[in-house]
C-alpha positions in Angstrom: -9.8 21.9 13.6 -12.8 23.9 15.2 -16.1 22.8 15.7 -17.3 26.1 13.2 -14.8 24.6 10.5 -16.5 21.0 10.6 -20.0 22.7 10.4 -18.9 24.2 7.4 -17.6 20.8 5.9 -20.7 19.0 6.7 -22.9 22.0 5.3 -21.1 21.4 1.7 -23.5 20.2 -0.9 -20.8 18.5 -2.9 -20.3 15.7 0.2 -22.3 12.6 0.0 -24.1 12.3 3.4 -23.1 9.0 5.0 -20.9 7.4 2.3 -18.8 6.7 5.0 -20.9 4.6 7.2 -21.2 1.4 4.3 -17.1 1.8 2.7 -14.6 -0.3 2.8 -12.2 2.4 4.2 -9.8 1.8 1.3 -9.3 5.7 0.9 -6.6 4.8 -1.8 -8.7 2.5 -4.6 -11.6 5.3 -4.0 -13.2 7.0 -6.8 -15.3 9.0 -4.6 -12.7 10.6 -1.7 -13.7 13.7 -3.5 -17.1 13.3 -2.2 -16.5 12.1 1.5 -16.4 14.5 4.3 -14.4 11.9 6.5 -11.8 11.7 4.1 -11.7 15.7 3.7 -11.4 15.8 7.3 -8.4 13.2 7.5 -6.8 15.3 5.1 -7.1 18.4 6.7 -6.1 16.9 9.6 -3.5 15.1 8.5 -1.5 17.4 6.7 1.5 17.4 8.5 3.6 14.0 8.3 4.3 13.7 11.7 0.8 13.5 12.2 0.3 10.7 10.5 3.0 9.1 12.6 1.2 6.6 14.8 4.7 7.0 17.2 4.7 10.8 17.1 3.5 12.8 19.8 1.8 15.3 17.1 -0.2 12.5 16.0 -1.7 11.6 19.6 -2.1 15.4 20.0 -3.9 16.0 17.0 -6.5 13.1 17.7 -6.7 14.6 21.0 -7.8 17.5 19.5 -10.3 15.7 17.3 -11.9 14.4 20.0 -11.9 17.3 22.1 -13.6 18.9 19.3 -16.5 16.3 18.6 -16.7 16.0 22.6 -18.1 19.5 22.0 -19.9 19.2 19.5 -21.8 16.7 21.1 -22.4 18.2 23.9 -23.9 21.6 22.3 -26.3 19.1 20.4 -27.3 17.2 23.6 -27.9 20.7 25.0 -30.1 21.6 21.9 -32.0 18.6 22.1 -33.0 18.9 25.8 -30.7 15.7 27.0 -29.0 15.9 30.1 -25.4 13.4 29.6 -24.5 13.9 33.3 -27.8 12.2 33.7 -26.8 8.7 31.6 -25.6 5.6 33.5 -22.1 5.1 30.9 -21.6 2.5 32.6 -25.0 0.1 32.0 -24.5 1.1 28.6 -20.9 0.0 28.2 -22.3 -3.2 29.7 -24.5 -4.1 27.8 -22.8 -3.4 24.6 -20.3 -5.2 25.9 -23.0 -7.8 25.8 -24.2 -7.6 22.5 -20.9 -7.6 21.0 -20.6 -11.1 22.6 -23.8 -12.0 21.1 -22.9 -10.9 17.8 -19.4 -12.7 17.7 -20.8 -16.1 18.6 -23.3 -15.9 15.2 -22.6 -19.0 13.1 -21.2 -15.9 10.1 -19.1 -14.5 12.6 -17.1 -17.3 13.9 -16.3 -18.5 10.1 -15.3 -15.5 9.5 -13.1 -15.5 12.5 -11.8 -19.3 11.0 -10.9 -17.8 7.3 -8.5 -15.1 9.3 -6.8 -17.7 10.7 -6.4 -19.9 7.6 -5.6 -17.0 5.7 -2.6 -16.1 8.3 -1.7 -20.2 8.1 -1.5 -19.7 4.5 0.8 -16.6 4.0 2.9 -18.6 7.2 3.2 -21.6 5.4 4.0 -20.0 1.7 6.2 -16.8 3.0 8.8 -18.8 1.3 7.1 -19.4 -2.2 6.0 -16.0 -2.2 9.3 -15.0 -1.6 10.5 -17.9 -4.5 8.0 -16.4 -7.4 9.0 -12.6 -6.5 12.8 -13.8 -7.4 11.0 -16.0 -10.3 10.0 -12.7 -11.8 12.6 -10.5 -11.1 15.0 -13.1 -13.0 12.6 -13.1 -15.7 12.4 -10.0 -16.2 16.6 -9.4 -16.5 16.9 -12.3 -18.7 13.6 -10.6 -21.4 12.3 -14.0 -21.9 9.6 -14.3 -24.5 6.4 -15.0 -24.1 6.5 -13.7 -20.8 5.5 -10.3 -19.2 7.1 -10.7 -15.4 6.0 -7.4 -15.0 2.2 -7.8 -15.1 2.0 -10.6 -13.3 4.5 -9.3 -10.5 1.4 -6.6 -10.4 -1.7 -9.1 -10.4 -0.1 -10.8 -7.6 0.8 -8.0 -5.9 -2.6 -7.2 -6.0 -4.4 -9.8 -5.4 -2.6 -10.5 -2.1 -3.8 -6.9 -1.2 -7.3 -7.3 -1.6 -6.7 -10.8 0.4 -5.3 -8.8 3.3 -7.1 -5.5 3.0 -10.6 -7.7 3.4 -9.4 -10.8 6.0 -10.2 -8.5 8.9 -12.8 -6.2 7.9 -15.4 -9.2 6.9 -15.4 -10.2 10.7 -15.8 -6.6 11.5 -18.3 -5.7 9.6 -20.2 -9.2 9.9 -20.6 -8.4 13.9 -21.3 -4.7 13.6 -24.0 -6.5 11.0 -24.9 -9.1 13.7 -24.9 -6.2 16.0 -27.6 -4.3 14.0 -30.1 -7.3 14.2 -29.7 -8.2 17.7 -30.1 -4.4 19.3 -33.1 -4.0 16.5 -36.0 -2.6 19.4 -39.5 -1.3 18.4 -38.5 2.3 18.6 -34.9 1.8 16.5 -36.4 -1.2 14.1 -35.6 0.5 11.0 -31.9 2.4 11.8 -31.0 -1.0 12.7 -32.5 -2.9 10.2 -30.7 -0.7 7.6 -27.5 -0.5 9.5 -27.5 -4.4 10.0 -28.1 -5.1 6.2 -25.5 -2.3 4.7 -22.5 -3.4 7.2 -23.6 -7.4 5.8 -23.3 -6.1 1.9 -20.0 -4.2 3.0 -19.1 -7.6 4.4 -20.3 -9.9 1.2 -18.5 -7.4 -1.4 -15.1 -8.4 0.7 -16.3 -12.0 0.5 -16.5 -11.8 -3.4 -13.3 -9.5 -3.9 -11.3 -12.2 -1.7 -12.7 -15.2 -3.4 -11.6 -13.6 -6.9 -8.4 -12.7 -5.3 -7.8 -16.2 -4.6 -8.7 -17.4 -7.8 -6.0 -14.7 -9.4 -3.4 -16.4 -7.6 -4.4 -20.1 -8.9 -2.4 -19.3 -12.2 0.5 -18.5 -10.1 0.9 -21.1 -7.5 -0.5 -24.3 -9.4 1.5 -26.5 -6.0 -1.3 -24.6 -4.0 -4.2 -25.2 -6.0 -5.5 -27.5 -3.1 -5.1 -25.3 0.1 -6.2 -22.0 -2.5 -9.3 -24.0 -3.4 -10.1 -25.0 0.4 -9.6 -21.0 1.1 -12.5 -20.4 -1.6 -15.2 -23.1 -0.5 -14.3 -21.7 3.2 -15.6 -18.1 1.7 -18.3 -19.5 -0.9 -19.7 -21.2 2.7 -19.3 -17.6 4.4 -21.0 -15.9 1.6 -24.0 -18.6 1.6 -24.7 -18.0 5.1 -24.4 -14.0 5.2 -27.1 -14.0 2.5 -29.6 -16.4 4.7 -29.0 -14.0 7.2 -29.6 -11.2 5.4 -31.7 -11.7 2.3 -31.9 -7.7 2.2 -28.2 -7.3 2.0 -28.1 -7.0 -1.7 -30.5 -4.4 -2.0 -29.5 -2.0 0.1 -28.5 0.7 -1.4 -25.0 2.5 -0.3 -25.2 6.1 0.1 -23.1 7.4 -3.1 -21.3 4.0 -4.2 -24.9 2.4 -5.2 -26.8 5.8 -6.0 -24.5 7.9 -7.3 -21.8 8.0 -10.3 -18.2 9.0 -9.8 -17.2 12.4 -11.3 
């Protein structure tokens, strides 16, 4: 795609400017991919299946191409503004990014955040088998039409609770540091980007705390034998959620671009 054809994407009214910076990147359970330029773009872009092939040379040469483009882009704006990039020192900044970002995982959030992803992978370790066990459960159900049973709907509320639990197991330690990241590079002449930035990745971050903890407490119904390590998973993200909100009080408030000011159409 050419740099004229994103300038016409990001000129459309009906795209909702920033919706992308404070999502949860699940394009799929979206109800406004309509209304996001990123996702238009990835479309686009993405077109062709072999594209979309991590493996496939087409996909490395189309993100080549992306970048090439926004490369541009970038640099006709720096031009426009007056900035000189040959003139920036890359590598101070990489350095002390590199700094911050070792600031931000060693907050108190991020390193229990860090812990849940590794109990959660203990617990899907330790219960591959009994996940394994209640799939058959259902499937046997199912063929045999017992009554008072409906396999089928609870084949799909666990099937979906275990995606929220792994769609949201990374992203809450990502978006805690890019949160902790916000707060920590906060300056006199940035205080309010930051501020803002720090306090929509956190509410990203504490709407995957409360979609995992109801998650977990779908699955309690359906593995009564794991009601104690299910339970110890949930006081591990009540804790989490507790000490995301002392950090940031504001979290709640902010208001996402689209998702907390807009409706879907």
């Amino acid at each position: 795609m050419d740099n004229k054809r994103i300038e016409e994407l990001a000129k459309n009214p009906r795209f909702i400017t920033g919706i992308y910076n404070y999502c949860d990147r699940w394009c799929e359970r979206c109800v406004f991919t309509s209304r996001c330029m990123n996702y238009a773009l990835s479309e686009v872009e993405s077109s062709d299946p072999e594209t979309r092939d991590i493996n496939n040379k087409a996909f490395w040469d189309k993100l080549g191409e992306i970048l090439s483009s926004t490369l541009e882009m970038v640099k006709e704006k720096a031009k426009e503004m007056g900035i000189d990039l040959d003139a920036i020192d890359y590598e101070k900044i990489a350095n002390e990014e590199e700094q911050v970002h070792r600031m931000a995982e060693k907050q108190p959030y991020s390193i229990a955040a860090m812990e849940y992803i590794g109990k959660v992978d203990d617990w899907f370790k330790s219960n591959k088998e009994q996940l394994e066990a209640k799939g058959d459960e259902l499937v046997s159900q199912s063929q045999a039409c017992i009554s008072d049973t409906n396999p089928e709907d609870d084949a799909v509320k666990i099937n979906d609770c275990l995606e929220v639990i792994r769609w949201y197991e990374h992203q809450i330690y990502v978006k805690l540091c890019r949160a902790a990241t916000g707060l920590i590079c906060t300056n006199p002449n940035d205080t309010e980007f930051s501020i803002d930035d720090a306090n929509g990745s956190a509410k990203v971050a504490i709407i995957g705390i409360e979609r995992s903890i109801a998650a977990w407490a779908g699955l309690l119904p359906h593995f009564p034998e794991q009601e104690g390590s299910i339970l110890g998973l949930l006081v591990i993200l009540k804790r989490l959620q507790a000490q995301v909100e002392s950090a940031f009080p504001n979290a709640r408030s902010f208001q996402r671009p689209g998702f907390d000011t807009e409706k879907p159409k």
